[in-house]
Every structure is written in structure tokens, then in C-alpha cells.
DRENLOKOL-696249 format. One record per residue (C-alpha): residue number from 1; x, y, z; residue in three letters. Coordinates in steps of 0.1 Angstrom, whole numbers, plus 2048, in hexadecimal, padded with zeros to 3 digits. Layout:
+-----+-----+-----+-----+-----+
:   n :  px :  py :  pz : res :
+-----+-----+-----+-----+-----+
: NUM :   X :   Y :   Z : ala :
...
+-----+-----+-----+-----+-----+
***
This chain:
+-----+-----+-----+-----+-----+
:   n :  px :  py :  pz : res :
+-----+-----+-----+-----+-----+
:   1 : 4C5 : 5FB : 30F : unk :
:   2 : 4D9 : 60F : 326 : unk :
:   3 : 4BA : 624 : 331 : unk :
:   4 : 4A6 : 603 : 337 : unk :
:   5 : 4C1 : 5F8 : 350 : unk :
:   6 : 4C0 : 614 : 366 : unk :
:   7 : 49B : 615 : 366 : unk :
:   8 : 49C : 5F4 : 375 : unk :
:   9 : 4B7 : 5F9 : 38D : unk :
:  10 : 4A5 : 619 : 399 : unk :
:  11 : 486 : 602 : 39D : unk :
:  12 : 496 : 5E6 : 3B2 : unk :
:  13 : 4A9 : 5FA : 3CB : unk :
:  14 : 48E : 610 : 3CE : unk :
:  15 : 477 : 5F2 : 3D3 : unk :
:  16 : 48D : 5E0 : 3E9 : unk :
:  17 : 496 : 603 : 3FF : unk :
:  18 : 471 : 605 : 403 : unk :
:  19 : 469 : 5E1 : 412 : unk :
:  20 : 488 : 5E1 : 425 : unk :
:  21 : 47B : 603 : 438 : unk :
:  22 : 45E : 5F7 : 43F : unk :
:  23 : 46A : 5D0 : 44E : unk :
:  24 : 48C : 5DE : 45D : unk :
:  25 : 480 : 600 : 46B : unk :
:  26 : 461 : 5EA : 47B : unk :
:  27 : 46C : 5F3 : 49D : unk :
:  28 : 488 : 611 : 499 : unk :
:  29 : 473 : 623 : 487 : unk :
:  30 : 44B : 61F : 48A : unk :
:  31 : 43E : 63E : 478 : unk :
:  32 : 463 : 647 : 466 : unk :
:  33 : 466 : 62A : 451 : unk :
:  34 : 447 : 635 : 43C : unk :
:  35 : 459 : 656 : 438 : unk :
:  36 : 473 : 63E : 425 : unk :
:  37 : 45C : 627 : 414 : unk :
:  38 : 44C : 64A : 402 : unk :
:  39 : 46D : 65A : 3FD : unk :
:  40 : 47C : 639 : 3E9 : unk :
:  41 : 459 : 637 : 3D7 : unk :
:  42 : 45A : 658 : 3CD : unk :
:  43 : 481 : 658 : 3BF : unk :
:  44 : 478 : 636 : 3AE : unk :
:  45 : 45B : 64F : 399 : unk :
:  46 : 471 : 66D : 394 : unk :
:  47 : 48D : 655 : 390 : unk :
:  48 : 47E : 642 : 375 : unk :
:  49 : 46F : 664 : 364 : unk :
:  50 : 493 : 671 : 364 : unk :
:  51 : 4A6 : 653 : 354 : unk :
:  52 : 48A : 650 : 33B : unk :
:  53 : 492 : 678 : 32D : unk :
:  54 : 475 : 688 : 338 : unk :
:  55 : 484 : 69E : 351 : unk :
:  56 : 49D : 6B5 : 342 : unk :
:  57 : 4BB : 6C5 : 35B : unk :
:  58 : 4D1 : 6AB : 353 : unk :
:  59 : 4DD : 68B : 341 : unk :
:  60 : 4CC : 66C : 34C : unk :
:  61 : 4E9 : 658 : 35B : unk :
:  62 : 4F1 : 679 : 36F : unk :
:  63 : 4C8 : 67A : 37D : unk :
:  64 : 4D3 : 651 : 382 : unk :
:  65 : 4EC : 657 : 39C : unk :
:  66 : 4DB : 677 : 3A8 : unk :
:  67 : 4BC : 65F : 3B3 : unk :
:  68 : 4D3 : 641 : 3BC : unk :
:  69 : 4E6 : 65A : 3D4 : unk :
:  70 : 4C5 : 665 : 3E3 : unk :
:  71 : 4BD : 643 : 3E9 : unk :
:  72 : 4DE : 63B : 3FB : unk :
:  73 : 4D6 : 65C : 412 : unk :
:  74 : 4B6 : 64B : 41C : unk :
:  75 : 4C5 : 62D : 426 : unk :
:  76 : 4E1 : 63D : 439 : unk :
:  77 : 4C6 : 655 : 44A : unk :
:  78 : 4B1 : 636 : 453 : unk :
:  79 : 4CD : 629 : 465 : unk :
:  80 : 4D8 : 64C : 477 : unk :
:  81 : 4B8 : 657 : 480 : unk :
:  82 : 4AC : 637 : 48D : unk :
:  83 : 4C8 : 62B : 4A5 : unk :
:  84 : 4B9 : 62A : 4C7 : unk :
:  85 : 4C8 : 639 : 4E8 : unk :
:  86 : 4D6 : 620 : 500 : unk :
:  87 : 4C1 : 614 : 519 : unk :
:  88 : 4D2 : 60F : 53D : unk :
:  89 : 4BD : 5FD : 558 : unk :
+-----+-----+-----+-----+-----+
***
């Protein structure tokens, strides 16, 4: 049951850090934000691979917080990368 649980967390956060690249980053970051939509699609797959047992390495809650770390780096990257430099007129 445990397993199930963080397959659907994985799925929802990297779900919602996919749509929220692409409405938030609209303007900050035009071609970027696709960069993070792939990258949070891409750790929901591997993610859910991982949790499920078929990748080996390690235990699944440690491939859990392995892909739920990666997906807090892309959120704090999508804020760092996409700050824009003061305009003075």
C-alpha cells in the first residue's frame, strides 16, 4: 500500500510541476519552461519505474526522495534562472 502512495505522490507533483512551468514561466521563461515540463515528465516515468522495483540501485523510498529532491531542484532552478534583470528607464 505504501508503494501505491508514493506512486501517486510522484504523479501529482510531477503533474502539478509540469502545468505550473508552463502557466507561471509564460513570460520568464518562453522556451525554458518546456525544458521543465520534460524534465518533471520524465522523473514522474523513472520515478514511478523506480518506486514500483523495477530499477534496482536502491530501496524504493530512497529512489522516492531521490526523484522528489530532483523535482524540488527544478523548481528552485525555475525560479533562479528565470528572475529578470532590472530595468531602469
Amino acid at each position: 500500500m505504501i508503494v501505491d502512495v508514493m506512486h501517486l505522490i510522484v504523479l501529482i507533483v510531477a503533474i502539478g510541476i509540469g502545468a505550473w512551468s508552463l502557466i507561471a514561466f509564460r513570460t520568464r521563461l518562453p522556451r525554458g519552461r518546456f525544458v521543465i515540463f520534460t524534465a518533471a515528465s520524465i522523473a514522474a516515468l523513472f520515478g514511478c519505474a523506480a518506486v514500483g522495483g523495477e530499477v534496482g540501485l536502491m530501496s524504493q523510498p530512497a529512489w522516492f526522495s531521490a526523484v522528489i529532491a530532483f523535482l524540488a531542484v527544478l523548481v528552485i532552478g525555475g525560479y533562479v534562472t528565470g528572475r529578470r534583470q532590472p530595468r531602469w528607464r
